[in-house]
C-alpha positions as CSV (number, residue, x, y, z in Angstrom):
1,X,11.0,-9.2,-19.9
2,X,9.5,-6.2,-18.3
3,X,10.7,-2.9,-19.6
4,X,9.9,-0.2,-16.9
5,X,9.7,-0.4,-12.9
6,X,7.0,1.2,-10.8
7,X,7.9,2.2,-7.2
8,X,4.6,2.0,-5.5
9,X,3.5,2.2,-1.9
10,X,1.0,0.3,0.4
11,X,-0.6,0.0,3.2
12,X,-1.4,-3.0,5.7
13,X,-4.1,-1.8,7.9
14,X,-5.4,-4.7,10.5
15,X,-8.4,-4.2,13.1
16,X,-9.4,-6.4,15.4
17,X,-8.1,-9.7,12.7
18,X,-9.4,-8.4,9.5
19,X,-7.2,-5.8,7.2
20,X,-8.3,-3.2,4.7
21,X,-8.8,-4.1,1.2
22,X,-9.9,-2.0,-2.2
23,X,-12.1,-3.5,-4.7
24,X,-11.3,-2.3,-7.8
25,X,-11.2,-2.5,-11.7
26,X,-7.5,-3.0,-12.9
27,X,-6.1,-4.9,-16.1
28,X,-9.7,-4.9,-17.2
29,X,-10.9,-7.1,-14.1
30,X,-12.2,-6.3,-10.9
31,X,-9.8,-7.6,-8.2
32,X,-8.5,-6.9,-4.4
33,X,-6.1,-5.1,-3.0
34,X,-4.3,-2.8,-0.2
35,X,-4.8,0.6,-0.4
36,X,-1.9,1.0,-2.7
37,X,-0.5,3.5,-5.3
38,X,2.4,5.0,-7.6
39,X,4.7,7.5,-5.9
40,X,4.9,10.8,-7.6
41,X,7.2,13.0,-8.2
42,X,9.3,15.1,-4.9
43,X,7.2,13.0,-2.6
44,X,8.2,11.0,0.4
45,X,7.7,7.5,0.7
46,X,5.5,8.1,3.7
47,X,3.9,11.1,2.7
48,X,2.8,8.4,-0.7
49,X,1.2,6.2,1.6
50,X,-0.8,8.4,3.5
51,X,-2.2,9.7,0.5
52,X,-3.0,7.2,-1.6
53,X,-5.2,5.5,1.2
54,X,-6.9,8.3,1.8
55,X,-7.9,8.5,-1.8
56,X,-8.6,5.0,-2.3
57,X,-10.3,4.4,1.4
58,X,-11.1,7.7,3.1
59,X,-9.0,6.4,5.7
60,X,-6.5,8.6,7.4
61,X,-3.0,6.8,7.5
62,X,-0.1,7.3,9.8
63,X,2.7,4.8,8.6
64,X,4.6,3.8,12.2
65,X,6.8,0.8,10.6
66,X,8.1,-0.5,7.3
67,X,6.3,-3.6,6.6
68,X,8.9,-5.1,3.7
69,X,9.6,-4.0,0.3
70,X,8.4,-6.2,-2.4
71,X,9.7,-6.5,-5.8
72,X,7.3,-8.7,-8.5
73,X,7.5,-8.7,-12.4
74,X,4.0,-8.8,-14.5
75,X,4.7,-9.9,-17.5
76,X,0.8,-8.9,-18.6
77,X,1.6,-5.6,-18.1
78,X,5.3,-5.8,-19.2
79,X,6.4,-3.7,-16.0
80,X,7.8,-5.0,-12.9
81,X,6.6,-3.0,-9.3
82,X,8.7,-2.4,-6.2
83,X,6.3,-1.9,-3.4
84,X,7.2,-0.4,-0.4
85,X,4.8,-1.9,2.2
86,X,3.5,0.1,5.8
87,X,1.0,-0.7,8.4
88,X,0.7,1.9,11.1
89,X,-2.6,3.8,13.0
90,X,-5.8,4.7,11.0
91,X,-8.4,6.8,11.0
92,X,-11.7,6.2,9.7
93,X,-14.0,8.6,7.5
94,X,-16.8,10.5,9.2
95,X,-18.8,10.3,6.2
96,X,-18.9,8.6,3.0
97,X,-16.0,9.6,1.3
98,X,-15.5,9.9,-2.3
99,X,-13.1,7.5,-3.3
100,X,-10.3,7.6,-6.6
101,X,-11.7,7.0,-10.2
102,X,-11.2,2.7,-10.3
103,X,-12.3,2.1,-6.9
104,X,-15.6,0.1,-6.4
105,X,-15.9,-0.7,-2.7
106,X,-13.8,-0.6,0.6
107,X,-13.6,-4.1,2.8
108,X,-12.6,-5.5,6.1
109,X,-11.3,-9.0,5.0
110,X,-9.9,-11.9,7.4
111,X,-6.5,-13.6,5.8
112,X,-8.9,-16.8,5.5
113,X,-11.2,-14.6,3.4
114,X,-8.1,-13.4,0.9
115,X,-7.1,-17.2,0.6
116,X,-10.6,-18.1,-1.3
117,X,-10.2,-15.0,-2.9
118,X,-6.8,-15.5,-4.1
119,X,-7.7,-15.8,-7.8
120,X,-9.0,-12.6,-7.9
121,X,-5.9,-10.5,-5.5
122,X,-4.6,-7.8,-7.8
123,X,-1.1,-9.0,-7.1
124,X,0.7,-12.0,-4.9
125,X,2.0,-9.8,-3.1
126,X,-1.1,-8.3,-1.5
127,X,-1.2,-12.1,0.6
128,X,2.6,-12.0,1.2
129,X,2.1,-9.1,3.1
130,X,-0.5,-10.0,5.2
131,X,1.3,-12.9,5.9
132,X,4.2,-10.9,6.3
133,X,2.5,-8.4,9.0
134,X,1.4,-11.7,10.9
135,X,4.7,-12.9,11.2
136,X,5.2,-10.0,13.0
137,X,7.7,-8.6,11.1
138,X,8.0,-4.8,11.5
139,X,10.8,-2.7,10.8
140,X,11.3,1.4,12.3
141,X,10.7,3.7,9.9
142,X,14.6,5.7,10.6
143,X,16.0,2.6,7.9
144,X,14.3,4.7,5.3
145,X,16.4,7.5,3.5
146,X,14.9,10.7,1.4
147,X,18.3,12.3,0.3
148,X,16.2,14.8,-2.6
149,X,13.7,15.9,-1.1
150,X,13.1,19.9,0.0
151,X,13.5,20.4,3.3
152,X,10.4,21.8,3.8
153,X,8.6,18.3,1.6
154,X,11.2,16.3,3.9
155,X,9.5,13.6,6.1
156,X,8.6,13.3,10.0
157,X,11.4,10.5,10.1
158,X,15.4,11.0,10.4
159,X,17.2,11.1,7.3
160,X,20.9,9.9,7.0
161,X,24.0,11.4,5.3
């Protein structure tokens, strides 16, 4: 049984059929992922996302919807991860950005291309939520709540009492 829980954040970025992947080194393997991170400390969900793609991509990120929120125990690592899932607008690098220690390469993938790759996907649910963004399923970004955050740290969205 896992003893910890990671809230982590990721992005589903499509273009023109194919989404935005990360190959990188994790659990000693390389494998595939979304742009995707840990949340740190007095920092929004949003403000998370936008980050950590830029880090791992040297995409820029704007997070317009909630894709899902995804909760999956790895026994391996004895942690389970709740991912909090958002595709939005992008905006590529200019030049060749320096990417986060771990990363090896940046992709455009089709689903098709994931599905003979799913042996190596760092997670199941990096296809769940591509399947999930082709179902179409898309939720405004007001259903999210920061309740401790600074008021000058607190994100573009409304927050609720």
């Amino acid at each position: 049984m896992p003893s910890s829980i990671d809230v982590t954040v990721a992005a589903v970025i499509e273009h023109d059929g194919r989404f935005l992947l990360v190959e990188e080194r994790a659990f000693g393997r390389v494998v595939f992922n979304q742009p995707a991170g840990h949340l740190e400390p007095d920092e929004s969900l949003l403000d998370a996302v936008a980050r950590e793609t830029l880090e791992e991509t040297g995409y820029r990120f704007d997070p317009q919807y909630l894709l899902g929120v995804y909760l999956w125990r790895n026994d391996e690592a004895g942690t389970s991860y709740l991912r909090v899932t958002f595709t939005g607008a992008f905006v590529p690098p200019r030049s060749t950005p320096v990417l986060d220690d771990g990363i090896i390469a940046v992709h455009w993938m089709t689903r098709s291309q994931l599905l003979g790759l799913r042996s190596r996907l760092r997670s199941p649910m990096v296809l769940r939520c591509v399947d999930d963004y082709c179902a179409g399923i898309r939720y405004p970004l007001d259903c999210l709540t920061h309740l401790d955050l600074p008021n000058d740290r607190a994100p573009a969205t409304k927050n609720r009492a």
